[in-house]
Every structure is written in structure tokens, then in C-alpha cells.
N, C-alpha and C positions, 0 to 999 in steps of 0.2 A: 504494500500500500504506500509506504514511504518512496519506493521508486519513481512509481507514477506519478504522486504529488512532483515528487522533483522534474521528474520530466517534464510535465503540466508547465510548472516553474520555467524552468530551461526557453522552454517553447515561445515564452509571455515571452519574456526576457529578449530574445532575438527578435521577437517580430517589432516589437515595440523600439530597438535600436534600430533598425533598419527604417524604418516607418521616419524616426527622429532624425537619421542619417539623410535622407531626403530632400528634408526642409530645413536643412540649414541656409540661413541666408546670408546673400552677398551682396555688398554693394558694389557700385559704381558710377562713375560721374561723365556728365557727356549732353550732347546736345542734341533736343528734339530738332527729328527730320520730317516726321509726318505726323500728324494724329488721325485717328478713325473713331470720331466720337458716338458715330452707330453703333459698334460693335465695342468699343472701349479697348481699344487697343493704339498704343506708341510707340512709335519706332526711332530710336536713338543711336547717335555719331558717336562714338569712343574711341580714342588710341586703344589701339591692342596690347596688349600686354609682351606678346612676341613679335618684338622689333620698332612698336609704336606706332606703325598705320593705323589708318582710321578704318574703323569698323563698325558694322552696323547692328542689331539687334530689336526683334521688336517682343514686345510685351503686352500682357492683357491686365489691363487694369480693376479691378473688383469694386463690387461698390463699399464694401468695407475698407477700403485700402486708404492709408491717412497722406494727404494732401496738404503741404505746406507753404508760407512762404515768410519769411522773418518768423515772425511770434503767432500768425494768423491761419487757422484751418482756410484752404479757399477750396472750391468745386474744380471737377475735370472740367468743367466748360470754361473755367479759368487761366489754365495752361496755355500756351501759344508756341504755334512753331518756331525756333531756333531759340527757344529759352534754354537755357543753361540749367540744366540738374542735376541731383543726385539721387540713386536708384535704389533703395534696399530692396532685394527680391528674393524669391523662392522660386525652384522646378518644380508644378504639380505634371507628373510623370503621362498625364489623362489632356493637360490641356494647353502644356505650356507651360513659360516661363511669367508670374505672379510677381506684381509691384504692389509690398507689401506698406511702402512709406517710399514718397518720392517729395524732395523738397527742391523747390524751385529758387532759384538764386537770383532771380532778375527782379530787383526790386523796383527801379528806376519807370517813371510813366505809368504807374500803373494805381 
């Protein structure tokens, strides 16, 4: 009986790291190239990491996903193409790559 508890255990234990292994997230920082406010999705310019070209990457936005800009929560209808942000995200393996906090650094005019 003690076996299979443990086993039981074991089992939890690996799915639930791998599950967490997942959703770690990453940021990055880069400049919007398109938005797609239908669908809630943006697609972002960044130096690459190998060799520093620019590269591109697009993402889907959530409607839970927190929206900044200084001090102030503001809406996705707020963003603008070639603002300047940074991207906290996650891979949901189902649908994409997930912007889980994106903070917008263009303060100026707005």
C-alpha cells in the first residue's frame, strides 16, 4: 500500500514540474511592428540574441494580460504601432506564445 501511495506521489510530482517547466516566463524588449486588434494578437522587432539582428515575433494577447504604461493600467486599444516595449510572456504549448505583462515605454504625446 505504501508503494503505490508513493508512486501516486512520484507521478503528482513530475506532472506538476513539467506543467511549471512550461510556463516559465520570459521577457523581452522590442518594438511593435503590427497589431491585430481583432484577434489580439502583436507582433514585435527585437535584436536577436545570436549575433543581434532584428527579429520578429508575434504574440497573443489575453484579456487578463496587465497592460502598462508609467504608473497607469491602459487598454490594448491603447498601444500603437512602433511603441517601444517590454514583453513578459509565456508558451501555452495549444496556442502560442502568451503576453503575460507588457509595459509600454512611450510616454511622450500621449
Amino acid at each position: 500500500m505504501i508503494k503505490i501511495g508513493m508512486l501516486v506521489l512520484l507521478c503528482f510530482l513530475i506532472t506538476t514540474s513539467s506543467i511549471l517547466a512550461q510556463q516559465t516566463d520570459k521577457t523581452i524588449t522590442g518594438q511593435i511592428l503590427e497589431i491585430d486588434s481583432v484577434s489580439r494578437k502583436l507582433t514585435l522587432r527585437h535584436n536577436s540574441y545570436r549575433g543581434g539582428n532584428p527579429d520578429q515575433i508575434t504574440f497573443l494577447v489575453p484579456k487578463d494580460a496587465q497592460i502598462i504604461r508609467g504608473t497607469s493600467n491602459i487598454s490594448f486599444l491603447n498601444i500603437n504601432v512602433s511603441d517601444r516595449v517590454t514583453v513578459t510572456y509565456y508558451s501555452d504549448d495549444l496556442s502560442g506564445l502568451k503576453i503575460r505583462r507588457l509595459e509600454d515605454h512611450n510616454m511622450g504625446n500621449r
